[in-house]
N, C-alpha and C positions, 0 to 999 in steps of 0.2 A: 500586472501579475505580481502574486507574490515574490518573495528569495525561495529560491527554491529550495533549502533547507527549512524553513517556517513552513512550504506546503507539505513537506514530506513530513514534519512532526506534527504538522491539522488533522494529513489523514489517517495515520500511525491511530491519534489520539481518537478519532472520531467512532473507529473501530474499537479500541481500547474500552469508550464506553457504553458499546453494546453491552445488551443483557440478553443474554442467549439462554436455553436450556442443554446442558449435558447429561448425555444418556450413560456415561461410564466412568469410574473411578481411576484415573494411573496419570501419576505424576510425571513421571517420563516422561510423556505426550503431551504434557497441558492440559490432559484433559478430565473436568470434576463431574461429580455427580449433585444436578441437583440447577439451580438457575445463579448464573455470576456474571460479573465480565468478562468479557474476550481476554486471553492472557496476550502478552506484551507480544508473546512470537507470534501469536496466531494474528494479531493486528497488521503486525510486519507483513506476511504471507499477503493477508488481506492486501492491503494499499499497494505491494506489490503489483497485485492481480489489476486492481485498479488503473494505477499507471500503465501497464503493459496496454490493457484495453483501452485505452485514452490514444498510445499513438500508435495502434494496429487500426484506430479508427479514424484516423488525420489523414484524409486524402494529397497524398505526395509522391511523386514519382522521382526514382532517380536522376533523372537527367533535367530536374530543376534546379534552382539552384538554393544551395542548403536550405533547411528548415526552420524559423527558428522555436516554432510549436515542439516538432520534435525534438529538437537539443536543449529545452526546457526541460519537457518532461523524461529525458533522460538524468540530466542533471538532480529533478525530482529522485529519480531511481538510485540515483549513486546516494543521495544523502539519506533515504530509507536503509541502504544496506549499513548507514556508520549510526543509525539508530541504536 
């Protein structure tokens, strides 16, 4: 496995270079009119979503013993937020 700081800025990045279409004009929001990349916050968001659904979907139960999937992909999580 990656460092988990190198995975959190692959997926940040991978989002980053979507080419989406925006239906509305306001910068406040991030959000453009017309087709671009994903802006930096909405990638963040993204990969966010991503890791969550990674370890809501690691079959582990409390009373085994630690994870170490899950305390990766949390680790993934904390280095997204210092993106």
């Amino acid at each position: 496995m990656k460092p988990p700081k190198e995975q959190a800025q692959e997926l940040v990045d991978k989002y980053s270079n979507l080419i989406i279409d925006f239906p509305y004009i306001d910068t406040e929001d991030d959000i453009c009119l017309g087709t671009g990349n994903m802006t930096h916050n909405s990638s963040i968001k993204c990969a966010k979503i991503t890791v969550n659904e990674i370890i809501d979907a690691i079959d582990w139960h409390e009373f085994e013993a630690p994870n170490k999937q899950i305390e990766y992909w949390n680790e993934v999580l904390k280095e997204i937020d210092n993106l």
